[in-house]
PLY file of the C-alpha trace (Angstrom):
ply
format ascii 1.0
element vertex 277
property float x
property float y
property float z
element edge 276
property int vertex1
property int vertex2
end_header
0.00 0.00 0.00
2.66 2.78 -1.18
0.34 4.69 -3.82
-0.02 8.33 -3.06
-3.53 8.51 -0.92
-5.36 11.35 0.07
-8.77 11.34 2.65
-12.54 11.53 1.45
-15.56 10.77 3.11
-17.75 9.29 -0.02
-21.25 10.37 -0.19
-22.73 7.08 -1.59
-26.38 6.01 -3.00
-28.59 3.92 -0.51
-27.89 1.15 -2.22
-25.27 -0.01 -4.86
-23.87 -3.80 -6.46
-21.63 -3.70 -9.10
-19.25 -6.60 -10.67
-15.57 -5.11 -11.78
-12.05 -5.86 -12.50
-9.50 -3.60 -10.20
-6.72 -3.52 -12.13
-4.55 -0.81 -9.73
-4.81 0.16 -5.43
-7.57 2.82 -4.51
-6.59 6.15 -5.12
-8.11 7.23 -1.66
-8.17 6.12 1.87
-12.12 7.11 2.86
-15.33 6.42 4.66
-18.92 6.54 4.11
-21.78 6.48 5.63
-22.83 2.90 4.34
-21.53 -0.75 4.73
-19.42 -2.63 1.98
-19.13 -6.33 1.00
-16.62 -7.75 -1.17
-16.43 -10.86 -3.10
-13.03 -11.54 -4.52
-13.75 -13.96 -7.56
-10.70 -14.14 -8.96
-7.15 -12.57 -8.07
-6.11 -11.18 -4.87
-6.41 -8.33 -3.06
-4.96 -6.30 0.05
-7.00 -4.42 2.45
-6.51 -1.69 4.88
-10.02 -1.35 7.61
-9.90 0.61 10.51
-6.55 -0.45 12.26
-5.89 -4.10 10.67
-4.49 -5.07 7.52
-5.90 -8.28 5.52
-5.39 -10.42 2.55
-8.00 -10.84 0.82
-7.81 -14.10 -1.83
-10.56 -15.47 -4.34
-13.77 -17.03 -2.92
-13.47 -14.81 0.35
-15.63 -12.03 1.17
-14.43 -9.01 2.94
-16.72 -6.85 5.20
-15.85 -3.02 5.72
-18.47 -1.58 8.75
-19.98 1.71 7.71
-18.24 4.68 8.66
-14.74 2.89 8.69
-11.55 3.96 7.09
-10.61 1.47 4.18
-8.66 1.32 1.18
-7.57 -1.68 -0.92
-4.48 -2.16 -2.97
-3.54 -5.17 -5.34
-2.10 -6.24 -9.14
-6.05 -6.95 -9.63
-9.17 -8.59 -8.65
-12.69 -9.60 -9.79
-15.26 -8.83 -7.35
-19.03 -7.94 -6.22
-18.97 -4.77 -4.32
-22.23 -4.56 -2.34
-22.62 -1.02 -0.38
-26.07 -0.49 1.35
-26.57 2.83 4.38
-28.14 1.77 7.34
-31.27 3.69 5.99
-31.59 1.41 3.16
-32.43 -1.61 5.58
-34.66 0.48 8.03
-36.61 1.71 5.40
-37.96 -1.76 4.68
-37.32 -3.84 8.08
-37.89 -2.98 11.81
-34.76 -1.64 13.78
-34.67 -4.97 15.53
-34.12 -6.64 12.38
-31.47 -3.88 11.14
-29.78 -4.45 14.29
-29.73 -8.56 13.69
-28.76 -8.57 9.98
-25.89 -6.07 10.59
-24.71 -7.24 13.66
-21.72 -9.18 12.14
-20.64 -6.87 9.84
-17.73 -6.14 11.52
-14.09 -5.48 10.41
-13.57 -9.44 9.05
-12.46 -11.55 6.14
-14.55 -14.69 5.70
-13.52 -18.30 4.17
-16.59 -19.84 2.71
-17.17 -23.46 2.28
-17.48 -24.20 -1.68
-21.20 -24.53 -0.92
-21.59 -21.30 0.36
-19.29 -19.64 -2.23
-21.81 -21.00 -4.95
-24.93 -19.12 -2.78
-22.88 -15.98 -2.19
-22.39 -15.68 -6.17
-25.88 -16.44 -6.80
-27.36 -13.85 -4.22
-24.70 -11.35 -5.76
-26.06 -12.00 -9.36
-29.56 -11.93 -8.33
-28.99 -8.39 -6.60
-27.28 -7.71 -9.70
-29.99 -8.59 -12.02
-32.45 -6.83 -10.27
-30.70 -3.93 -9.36
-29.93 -3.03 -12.98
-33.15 -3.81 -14.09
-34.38 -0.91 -11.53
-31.65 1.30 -12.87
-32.58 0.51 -16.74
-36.41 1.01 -15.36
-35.50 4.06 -13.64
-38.04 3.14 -10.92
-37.56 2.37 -7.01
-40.93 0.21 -6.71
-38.76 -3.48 -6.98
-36.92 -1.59 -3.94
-38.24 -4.33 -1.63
-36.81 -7.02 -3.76
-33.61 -5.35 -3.36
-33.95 -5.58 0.43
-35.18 -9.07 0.98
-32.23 -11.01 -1.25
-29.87 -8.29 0.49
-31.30 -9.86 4.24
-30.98 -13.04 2.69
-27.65 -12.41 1.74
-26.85 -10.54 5.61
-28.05 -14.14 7.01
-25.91 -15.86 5.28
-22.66 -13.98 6.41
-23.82 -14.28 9.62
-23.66 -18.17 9.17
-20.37 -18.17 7.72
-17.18 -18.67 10.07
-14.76 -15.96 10.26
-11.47 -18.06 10.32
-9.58 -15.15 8.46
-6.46 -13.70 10.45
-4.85 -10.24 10.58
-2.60 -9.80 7.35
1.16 -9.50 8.64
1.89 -5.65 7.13
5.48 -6.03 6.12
6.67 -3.47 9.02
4.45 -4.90 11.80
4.92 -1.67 13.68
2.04 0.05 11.13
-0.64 -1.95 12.80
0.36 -0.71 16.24
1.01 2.69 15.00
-2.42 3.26 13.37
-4.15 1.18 16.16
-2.10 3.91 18.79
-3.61 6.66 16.95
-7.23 4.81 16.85
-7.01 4.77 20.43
-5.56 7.99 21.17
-6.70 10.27 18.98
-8.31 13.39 21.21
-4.87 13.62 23.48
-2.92 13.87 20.37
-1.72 17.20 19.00
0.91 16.78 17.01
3.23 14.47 15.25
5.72 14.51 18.08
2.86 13.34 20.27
2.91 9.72 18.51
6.95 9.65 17.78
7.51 9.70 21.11
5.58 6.66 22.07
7.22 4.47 19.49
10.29 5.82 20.43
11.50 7.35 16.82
12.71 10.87 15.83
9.60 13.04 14.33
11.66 12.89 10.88
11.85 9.16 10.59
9.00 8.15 12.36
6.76 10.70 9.68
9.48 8.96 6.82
8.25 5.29 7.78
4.80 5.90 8.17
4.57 7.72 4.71
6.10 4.48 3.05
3.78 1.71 4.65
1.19 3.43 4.02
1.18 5.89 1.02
0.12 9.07 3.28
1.55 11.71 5.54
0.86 10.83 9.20
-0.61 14.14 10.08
-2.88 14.19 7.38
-3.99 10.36 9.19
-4.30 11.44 12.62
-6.37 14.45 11.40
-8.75 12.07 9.49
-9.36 9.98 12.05
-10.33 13.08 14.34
-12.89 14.00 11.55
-14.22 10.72 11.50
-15.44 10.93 14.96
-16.35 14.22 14.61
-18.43 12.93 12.26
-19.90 10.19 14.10
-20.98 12.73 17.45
-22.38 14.83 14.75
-24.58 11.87 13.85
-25.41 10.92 17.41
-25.41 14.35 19.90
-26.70 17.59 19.41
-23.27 18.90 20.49
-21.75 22.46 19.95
-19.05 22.72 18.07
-16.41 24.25 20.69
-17.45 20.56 22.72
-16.86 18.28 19.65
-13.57 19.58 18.76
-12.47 19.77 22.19
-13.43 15.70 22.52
-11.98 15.24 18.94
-8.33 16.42 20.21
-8.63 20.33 18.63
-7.52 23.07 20.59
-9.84 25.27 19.12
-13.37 25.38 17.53
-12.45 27.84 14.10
-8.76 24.83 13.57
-11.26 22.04 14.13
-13.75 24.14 11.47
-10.74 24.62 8.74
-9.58 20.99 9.17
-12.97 19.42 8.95
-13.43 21.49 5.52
-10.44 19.61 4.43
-11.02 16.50 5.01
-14.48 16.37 4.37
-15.35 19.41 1.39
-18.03 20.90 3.48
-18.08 22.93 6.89
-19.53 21.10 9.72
-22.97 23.06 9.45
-23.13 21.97 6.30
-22.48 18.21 6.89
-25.35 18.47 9.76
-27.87 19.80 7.35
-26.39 17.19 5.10
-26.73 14.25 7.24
-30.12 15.37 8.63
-31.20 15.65 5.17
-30.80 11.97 4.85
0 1
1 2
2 3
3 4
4 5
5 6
6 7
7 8
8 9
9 10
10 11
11 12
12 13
13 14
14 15
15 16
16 17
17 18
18 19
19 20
20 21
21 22
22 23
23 24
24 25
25 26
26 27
27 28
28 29
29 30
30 31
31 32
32 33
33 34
34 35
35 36
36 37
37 38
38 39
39 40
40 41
41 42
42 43
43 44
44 45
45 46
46 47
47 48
48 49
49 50
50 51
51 52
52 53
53 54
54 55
55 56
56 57
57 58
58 59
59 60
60 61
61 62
62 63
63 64
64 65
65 66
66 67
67 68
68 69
69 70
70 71
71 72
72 73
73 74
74 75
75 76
76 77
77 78
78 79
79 80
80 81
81 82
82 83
83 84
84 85
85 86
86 87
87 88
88 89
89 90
90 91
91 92
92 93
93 94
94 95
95 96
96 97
97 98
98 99
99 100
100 101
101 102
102 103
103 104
104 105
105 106
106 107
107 108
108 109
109 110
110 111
111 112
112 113
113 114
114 115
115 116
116 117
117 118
118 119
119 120
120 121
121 122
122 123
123 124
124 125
125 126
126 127
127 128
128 129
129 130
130 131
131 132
132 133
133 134
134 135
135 136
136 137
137 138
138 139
139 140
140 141
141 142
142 143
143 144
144 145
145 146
146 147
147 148
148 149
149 150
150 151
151 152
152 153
153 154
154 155
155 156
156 157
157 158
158 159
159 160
160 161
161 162
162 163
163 164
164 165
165 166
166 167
167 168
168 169
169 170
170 171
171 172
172 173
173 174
174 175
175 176
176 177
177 178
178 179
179 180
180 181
181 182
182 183
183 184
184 185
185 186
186 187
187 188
188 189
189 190
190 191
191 192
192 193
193 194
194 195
195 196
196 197
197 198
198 199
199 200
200 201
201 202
202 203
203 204
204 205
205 206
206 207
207 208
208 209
209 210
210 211
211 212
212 213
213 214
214 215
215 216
216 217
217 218
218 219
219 220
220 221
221 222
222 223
223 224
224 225
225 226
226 227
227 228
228 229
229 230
230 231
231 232
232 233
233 234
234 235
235 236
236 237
237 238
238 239
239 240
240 241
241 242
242 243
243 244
244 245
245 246
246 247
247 248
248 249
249 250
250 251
251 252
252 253
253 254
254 255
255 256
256 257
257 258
258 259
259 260
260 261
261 262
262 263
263 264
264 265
265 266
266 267
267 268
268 269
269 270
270 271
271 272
272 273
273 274
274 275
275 276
């Protein structure tokens, strides 16, 4: 994972499935407010989610939670990509039900038996089908047809084992550096701050990080901040002085000119966004 990266929080459709050939790594490290399943069907590919790093080979299925920092990088891959918001479920189920079908989509890599590798293909295909037919239609009224093979799909993952381990990043200290900075993020305020605990010079420590993982390390920690901005935003009616004082910002107009950065909008505007939804 050495390409050049930069941070974006997607704004994504309800509901998407698409079958593609990745041929090069993501341009962008990001989140979105939506979960993502992929289903590597031929090739490899490497994956970055929240703090752990995983190899992701053909006939497994990846899950990224919604809201979590991803990026993938590989020679290339044929997979499903299934992205659906939270939304999308609770518009057709109860919350109870949300709750149960999304309850193990959590940061994982799954090994299906060959059985369940010939369902998950089928399921894909039929979203597939029907999801282009509504796009060729340009009509939302098959919607709940949509929903019930994607819950049939949910309780299937939730069947399958998760027997995948952590990918070994070639510097092992990456996965405790980004997990450090997961962890730690409001009592971090600069660079210095996280060089210090892995006991490295600012220069080199900012030098190593850059190569594993294709970004500056400031640009990282400030992401992450966002992110949970992001997620009180969602959750609290919170002013903003309080939300970048818990998000590690010394002041309310920095946290305001970093969150335009990393997101494209000001926090006001992400609100109305978000509320909009």
């Amino acid at each position: 994972m050495k390409c050049v990266a930069t941070f974006i929080r997607v704004k994504t459709k309800d509901f998407h499935i698409e079958k593609y050939h990745l041929k090069t790594p993501m341009a962008n490290m990001h989140f979105h407010h939506a979960y993502e399943l992929y289903f590597i069907l031929t090739g490899a590919r490497d994956y970055f989610i929240g703090d752990q790093f995983f190899k992701v080979e053909a006939g497994e299925l990846a899950i990224v939670p919604s809201d979590a920092l991803h990026r993938t990088a590989g020679k290339g891959a044929t997979r499903f990509l299934v992205y659906f918001t939270p939304e999308f479920l609770e518009h057709y189920f109860t919350k109870p039900i949300c709750d149960l079908l999304t309850s193990s989509l959590k940061p994982a890599v799954f090994h299906p038996s060959p059985e369940n590798r010939v369902r998950l293909t089928e399921l894909m295909s039929s979203l597939l089908r029907e999801y282009e037919q509504i796009q060729k239609e340009k009509t939302a009224e098959r919607g709940s047809e949509i929903a019930f093979l994607l819950s049939d799909l949910l309780r299937l993952i939730a069947k399958l084992p998760n027997a995948a381990e952590q990918n070994e990043n070639p510097d092992p200290r990456n996965a405790r550096i980004v997990k450090y900075i997961n962890e730690n993020y409001s009592e971090i305020t600069s660079v210095d701050d996280v060089a210090k605990q892995f006991f490295m010079s600012k220069y080199y420590f900012c030098k190593l990080f850059r190569k594993n993982m294709g970004i500056p390390l400031f640009t990282y920690i400030n992401t992450i901040k966002i992110q949970h901005a992001c997620s009180i935003m969602r959750g609290e009616k919170c002013n903003l002085t309080e939300i970048a004082t818990r998000c590690g910002f010394n002041t309310s107009s920095y946290f305001c000119k970093v969150f335009k950065s990393v997101m494209g909008i000001s926090p006001s505007e992400y609100r109305k966004w978000h509320t909009s939804l």
